[in-house]
C-alpha positions in Angstrom: -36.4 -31.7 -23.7 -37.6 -30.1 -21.1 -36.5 -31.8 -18.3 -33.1 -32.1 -20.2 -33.0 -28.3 -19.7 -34.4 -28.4 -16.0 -31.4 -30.4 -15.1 -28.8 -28.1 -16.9 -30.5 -25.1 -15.4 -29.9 -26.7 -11.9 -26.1 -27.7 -13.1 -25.4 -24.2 -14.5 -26.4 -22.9 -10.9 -24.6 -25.4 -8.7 -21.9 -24.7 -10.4 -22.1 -21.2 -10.6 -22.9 -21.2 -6.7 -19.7 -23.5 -6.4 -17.3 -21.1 -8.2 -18.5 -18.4 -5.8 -17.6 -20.4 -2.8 -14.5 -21.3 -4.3 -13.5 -17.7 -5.1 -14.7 -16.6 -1.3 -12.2 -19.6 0.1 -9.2 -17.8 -2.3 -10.0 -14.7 -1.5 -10.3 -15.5 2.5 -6.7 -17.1 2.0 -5.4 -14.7 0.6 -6.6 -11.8 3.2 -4.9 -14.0 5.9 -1.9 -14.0 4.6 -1.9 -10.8 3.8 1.5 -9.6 3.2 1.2 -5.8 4.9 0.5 -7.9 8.6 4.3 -9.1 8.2 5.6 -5.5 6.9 3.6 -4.1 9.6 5.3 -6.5 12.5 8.6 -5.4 10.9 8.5 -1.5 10.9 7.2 -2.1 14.6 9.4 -4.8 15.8 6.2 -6.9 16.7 7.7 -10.7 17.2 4.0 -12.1 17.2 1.6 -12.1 14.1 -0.9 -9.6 13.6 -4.1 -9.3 11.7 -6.4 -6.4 10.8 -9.4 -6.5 8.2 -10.1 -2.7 8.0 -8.0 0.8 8.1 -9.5 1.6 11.5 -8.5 -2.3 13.0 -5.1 -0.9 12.0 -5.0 2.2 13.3 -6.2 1.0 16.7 -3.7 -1.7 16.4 -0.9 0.9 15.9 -2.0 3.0 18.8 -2.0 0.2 20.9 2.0 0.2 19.9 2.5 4.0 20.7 1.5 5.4 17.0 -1.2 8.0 16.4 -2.7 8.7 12.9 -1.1 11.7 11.2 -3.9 14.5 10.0 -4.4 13.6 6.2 -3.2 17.3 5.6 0.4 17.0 7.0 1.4 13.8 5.2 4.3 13.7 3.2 3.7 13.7 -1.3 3.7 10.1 -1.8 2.1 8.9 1.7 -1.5 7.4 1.2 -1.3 7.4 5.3 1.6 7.7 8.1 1.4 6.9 11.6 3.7 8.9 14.4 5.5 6.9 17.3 4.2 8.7 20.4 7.8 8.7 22.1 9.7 11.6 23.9 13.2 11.0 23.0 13.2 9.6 19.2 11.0 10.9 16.2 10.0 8.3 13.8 6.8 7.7 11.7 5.2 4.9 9.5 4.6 5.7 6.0 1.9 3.9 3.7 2.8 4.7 0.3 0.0 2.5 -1.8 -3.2 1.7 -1.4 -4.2 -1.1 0.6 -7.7 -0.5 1.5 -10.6 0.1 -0.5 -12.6 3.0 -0.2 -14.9 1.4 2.4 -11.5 0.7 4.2 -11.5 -3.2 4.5 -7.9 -4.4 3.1 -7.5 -5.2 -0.5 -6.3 -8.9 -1.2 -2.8 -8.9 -2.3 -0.3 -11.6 -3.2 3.3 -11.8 -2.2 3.8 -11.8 -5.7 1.8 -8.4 -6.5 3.6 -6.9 -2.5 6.6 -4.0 -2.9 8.3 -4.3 0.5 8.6 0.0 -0.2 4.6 0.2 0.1 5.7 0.6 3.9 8.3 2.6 5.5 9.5 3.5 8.9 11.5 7.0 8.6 13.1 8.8 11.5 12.5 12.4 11.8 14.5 12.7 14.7 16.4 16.4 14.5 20.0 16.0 15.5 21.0 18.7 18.1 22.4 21.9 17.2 25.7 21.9 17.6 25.6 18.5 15.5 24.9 21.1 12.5 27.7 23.3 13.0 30.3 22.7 10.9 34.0 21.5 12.4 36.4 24.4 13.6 39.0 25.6 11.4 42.3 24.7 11.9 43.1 28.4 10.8 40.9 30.1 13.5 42.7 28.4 16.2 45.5 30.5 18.0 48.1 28.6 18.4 
């Protein structure tokens, strides 16, 4: 009996030990196919793949592209984090409306199945020039 219950001991382990292994391979597949890389490449127009494990891999990432991390306090309601493209002539920012990173910051394994393409949004906050906001003459007002 004894050794009957050694050996199921050992078994019980393995197999426990196996599971984790097995759930570290998933969950490493999963994180490298992480669908925010592709959303990311989109809203940048990156034609090559990129990869980020943390919140601060992609903020350095994104600055490397021109974008600087907007001050929590001037996000917009439903922004979880927002990036702004450093550019003189247009005005357009990154929005991150879910949660994709733990509160340690490394990036939460998610399925294409569980993704929402609206998670990430570029928006343009480009102001058009004045005179664009002044209404169209009247064809009253003119003279003749």
């Amino acid at each position: 009996m004894t050794g009957v219950a050694s050996t199921l001991k050992d078994l019980v382990s393995f197999l426990t030990e196996e599971r984790k292994n097995s759930d570290d391979a998933i969950k490493n597949i999963i994180l490298a196919n992480h669908p925010a890389f592709r959303a990311f490449a989109k809203v940048t127009n990156t034609k090559y793949r990129i990869f980020f494990t943390t919140k601060g891999e992609l903020d350095t990432w994104l600055m490397s592209q021109n974008y600087t991390p907007i001050n929590s306090e001037n996000l917009d309601n439903d922004s979880i984090a927002e990036w702004d493209l450093n550019d003189s002539f247009i005005s357009i920012y990154i929005k991150l409306t879910h949660e994709i990173f733990d509160k340690k910051g490394k990036l939460i394994p998610i399925t294409d199945n569980e993704w929402n393409d609206k998670w990430i949004q570029i928006k343009d906050s480009t102001q058009p020039p004045p005179d664009a906001l002044m209404p169209p003459p009247d064809d009253d007002d003119i003279p003749f």
